[in-house]
Residue, then its C-alpha position, 0 to 999 in steps of 0.5 A: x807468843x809470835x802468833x798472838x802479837x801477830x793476830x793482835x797487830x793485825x786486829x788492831x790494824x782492821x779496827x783503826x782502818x775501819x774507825x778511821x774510813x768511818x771517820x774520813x766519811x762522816x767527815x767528808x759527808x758521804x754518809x748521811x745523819x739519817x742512815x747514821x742514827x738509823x744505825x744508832x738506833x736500830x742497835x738501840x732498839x734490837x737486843x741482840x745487837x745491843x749484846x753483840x757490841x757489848x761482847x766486841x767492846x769487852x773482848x777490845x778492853x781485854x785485849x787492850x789490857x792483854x796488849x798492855x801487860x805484854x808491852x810492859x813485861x817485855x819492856x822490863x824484860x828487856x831492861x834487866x839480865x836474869x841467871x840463876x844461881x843456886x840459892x835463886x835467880x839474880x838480875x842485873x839492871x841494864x842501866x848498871x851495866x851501862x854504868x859499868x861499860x862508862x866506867x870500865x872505858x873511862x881508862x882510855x885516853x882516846x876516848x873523850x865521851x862514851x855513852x852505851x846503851x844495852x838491849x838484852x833479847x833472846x839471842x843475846x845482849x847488845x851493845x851500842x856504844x856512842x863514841x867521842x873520839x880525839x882526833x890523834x886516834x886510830x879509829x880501827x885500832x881503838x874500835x876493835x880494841x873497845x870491843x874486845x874490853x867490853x865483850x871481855x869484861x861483860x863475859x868475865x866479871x858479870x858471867x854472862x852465857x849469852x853472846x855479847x854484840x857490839x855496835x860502836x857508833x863514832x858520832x864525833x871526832x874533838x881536838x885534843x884540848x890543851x890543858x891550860x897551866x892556870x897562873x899561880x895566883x899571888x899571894x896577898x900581902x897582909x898587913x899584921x897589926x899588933x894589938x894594942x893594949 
């Protein structure tokens, strides 16, 4: 699979190069109409050129297609967690673990904001966490301690095999807001009024 991104990539990157120093010397005017519709029309009027860039344009369109279908399935690949149970295989969304990850820190009072994001690869699945921290905090103290829930739980509730990376990225420090006591509000006085008969 590696060789064949590979000798795509580098294709592709011949191809545009080409396109694109074609492109500079159209524009720049270092080739001429008359050796441009030379060009033209000597594939115009020779068959078998005519054939050969026909084949080059359906092998581009077919690679292209090949290239798509690769980037789409790696990318649902990498959005979900597949194991096999007895009775058939089980995936997990990515996004259900990024809620699970919100929820399960949700408990601890250092952390004002957590916000994950979760790669799985063939290594193993990781975990970026953005942390918003309150200032009173011990940043080492919570970090490991973040790490360890994460990677526990991860192993533990969802059963994952793989090995579990974890990057905390702290990207603010808040004060810790004071809950203001809302004033209780006075009652209005209502005037009872009897009926009249």
């Amino acid at each position: 699979m590696r060789v064949i991104s590979s000798l795509t990539i580098i294709l592709y990157s011949i191809l545009f190069f080409l396109i694109g120093v074609a492109l500079a010397l159209v524009a720049f005017n270092l080739i001429s109409k008359d050796i441009v519709s030379y060009t033209v029309e000597f594939i115009y009027n020779t068959p078998n050129m005519r054939m050969i860039i026909g084949i080059t344009g359906g092998l581009l369109i077919a690679v292209t297609l090949l290239v798509i279908q690769i980037v789409i399935g790696r990318m649902q690949m990498e959005r979900t967690i597949a194991f096999e149970n007895p009775d058939g295989q089980v995936t997990i969304s990515l996004s259900a673990i990024e809620d699970f990850i919100k929820r399960m820190t949700r408990l601890l009072p250092e952390i004002k904001e957590l916000k994950p994001s979760v790669i799985a690869t063939k290594k193993g699945v990781n975990i970026t966490a953005r942390l918003v921290l309150f200032s009173d905090t011990n940043i080492p103290e919570i970090t490991e301690k973040i790490q360890n829930i994460i990677k526990g739980r991860m192993q533990d509730i969802l059963g994952l095999e793989e090995a579990v990376f974890i990057k905390i990225h702290i990207a603010k420090i808040a004060q810790k807001e004071e809950m203001k006591e809302a004033k209780p509000k006075e009652k209005e006085s209502v005037a009872y009024r009897g009926i009249e008969y």
